[in-house]
Phi, psi and omega in degrees: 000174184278190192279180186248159199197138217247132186277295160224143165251160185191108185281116170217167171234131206293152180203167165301154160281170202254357173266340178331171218235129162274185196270314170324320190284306195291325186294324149345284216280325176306302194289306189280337186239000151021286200065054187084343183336113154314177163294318203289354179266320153313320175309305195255026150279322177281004183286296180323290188282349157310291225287318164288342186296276217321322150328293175268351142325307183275355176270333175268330175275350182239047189289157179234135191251105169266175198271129184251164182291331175252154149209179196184092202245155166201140159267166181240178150189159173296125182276151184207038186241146163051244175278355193239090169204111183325328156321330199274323194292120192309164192318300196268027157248001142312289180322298204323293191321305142321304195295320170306303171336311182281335165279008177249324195259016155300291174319334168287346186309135181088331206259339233174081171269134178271131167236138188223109158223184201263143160244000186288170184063001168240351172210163162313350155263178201259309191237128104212231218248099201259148164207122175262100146240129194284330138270146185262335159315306187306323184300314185321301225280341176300311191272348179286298206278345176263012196267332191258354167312102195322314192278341156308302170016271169228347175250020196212130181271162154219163193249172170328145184247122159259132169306113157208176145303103149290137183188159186308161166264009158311323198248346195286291182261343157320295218280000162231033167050058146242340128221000000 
């Protein structure tokens, strides 16, 4: 077969989201929506969410990916033109805003791994947007439904989406006459 030649490439990094909640925010948030809560039942509701950050830390800076059937990557970046620009919006309305954002690609869990990682300072995009799934339908209804999310909406470009089949490469390269 001919040689292999390279089309595009796109350098990221896996990272924490920068909205994500501290432990200060969460016990806040413990103490005004409670229902009265004691310390000692705040204490051990903030145990509970360590044990989940660290969890999803380490799932966003270490992901371990099975292998699924689809994949789907695209890159993104944050609109920053004329009246609509995400930069200008204070922090914690950004956060607000993520944070809904993220309770929609929630829903998804188990139908539809996520991967988000960072690109600034290594490509012309900010981020991206990797989707493992097994069904194509799941991929169809994510990308549908995050499409009317205000922050896709209105705050956000995307460059080309690619599509493909996943498979071992045992299995992989027969099957694209490379060996």
């Amino acid at each position: 077969g001919a040689p292999l030649r390279l089309e595009s490439s796109f350098v990221s990094l896996t990272e924490t989201s920068e909205y994500t909640s501290t432990e200060e925010q969460e016990r806040e948030r413990l103490a005004s929506h409670g229902e009265g809560l004691d310390e000692a039942a705040i204490e051990a509701r903030l145990d509970a969410w360590r044990t989940r950050m660290a969890k999803y830390r380490e799932d966003k800076l270490h992901p371990r990916l099975p292998l699924k059937k689809l994949i789907c990557f695209y890159p993104m970046a944050k609109r920053r033109t004329g009246s609509v620009n995400w930069y200008q919006l204070p922090f914690e309305e950004r956060r607000r805003l993520m944070g809904g954002h993220a309770r929609v690609g929630m829903t998804y869990s188990g139908r539809v791994l996520q991967l988000i990682t960072s690109a600034f300072a290594f490509d012309d995009w900010e981020w991206g947007v990797t989707l493992l799934a097994d069904d194509p339908a799941a991929l169809k209804e994510i990308l549908y439904e995050m499409r009317f999310d205000e922050v896709s909406a209105v705050y956000s470009d995307f460059g080309p989406f690619v599509v493909g089949l996943l498979s071992e490469p045992a299995e992989a390269l027969p099957r694209a006459r490379l060996a």
